[in-house]
N, C-alpha and C positions, 0 to 999 in steps of 0.2 A: 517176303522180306523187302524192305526200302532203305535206302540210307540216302544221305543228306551231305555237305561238304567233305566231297570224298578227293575232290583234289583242288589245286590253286583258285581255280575259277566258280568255284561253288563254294569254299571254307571261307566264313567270313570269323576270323580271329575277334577282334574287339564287338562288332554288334551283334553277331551269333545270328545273322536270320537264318541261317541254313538251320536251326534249329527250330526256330520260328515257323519257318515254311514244312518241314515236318510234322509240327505240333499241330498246325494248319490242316493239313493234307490228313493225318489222323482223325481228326476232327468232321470231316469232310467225308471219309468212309462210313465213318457212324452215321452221321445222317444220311446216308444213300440207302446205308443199311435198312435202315428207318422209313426210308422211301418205299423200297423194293418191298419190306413188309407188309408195307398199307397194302398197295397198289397186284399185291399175287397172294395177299391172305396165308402165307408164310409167317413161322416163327423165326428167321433166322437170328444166330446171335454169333459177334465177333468179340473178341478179346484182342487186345492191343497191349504191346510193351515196349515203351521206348527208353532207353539210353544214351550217356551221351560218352564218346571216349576213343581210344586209336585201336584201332585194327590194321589187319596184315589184309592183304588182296593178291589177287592175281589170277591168272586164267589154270583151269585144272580140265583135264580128261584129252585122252586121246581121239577118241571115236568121233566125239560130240563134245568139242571143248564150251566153255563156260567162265563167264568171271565171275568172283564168287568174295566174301569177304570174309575170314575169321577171328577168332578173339575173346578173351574176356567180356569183350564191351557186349559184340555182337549173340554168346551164351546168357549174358545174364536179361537180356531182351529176349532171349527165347523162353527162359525160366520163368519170366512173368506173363509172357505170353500165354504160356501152356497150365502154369497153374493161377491165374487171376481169374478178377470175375468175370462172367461174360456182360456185357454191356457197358463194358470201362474201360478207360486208356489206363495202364499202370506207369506210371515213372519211377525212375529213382530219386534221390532226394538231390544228388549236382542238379538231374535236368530241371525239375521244378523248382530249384533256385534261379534256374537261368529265365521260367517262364512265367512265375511271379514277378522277376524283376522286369518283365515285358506286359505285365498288365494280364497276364491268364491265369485264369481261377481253376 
């Protein structure tokens, strides 16, 4: 899991790159993906879901604490994740509004 403008110095409000640079970085594991395949005669295949929206966070566990983030936003990226296709990024239709209006197809 990865997230994107998660506080003041990363959320950019009006130009959205913290979405941008997600969409980016998504982008960027497929093709490594793609790499790795050639290069070790591997089929690997990944599936990608991204969203966009508020979540709760915070550090969880006693033993071996962890920061972690939950939410609607962050379930319904898991849901695409898990049942999309493999070889695809899946959005919902906010974030691919926000990534068309950025020039990404």
């Amino acid at each position: 899991m990865a997230a994107s403008g998660l506080n003041a110095s990363t959320y950019d409000r009006e130009g959205r790159s913290h979405i941008a640079a997600l969409a980016d970085y998504a982008m960027q594991l497929m093709e490594q993906m793609k790499y790795i395949n050639e290069h070790s005669f591997n089929n690997f295949q990944m599936k990608i879901g991204l969203n966009m929206g508020p979540v709760v966070a915070g550090v969880i566990g006693a033993r071996k604490p962890q920061y972690d983030i939950w939410g609607n936003t962050v379930n319904v990226s898991s849901r695409m994740d898990s049942t999309g296709v493999p070889d695809r990024i899946q959005v919902t239709t906010d974030l691919y509004q926000v990534l068309e209006a950025k020039g990404y197809v």
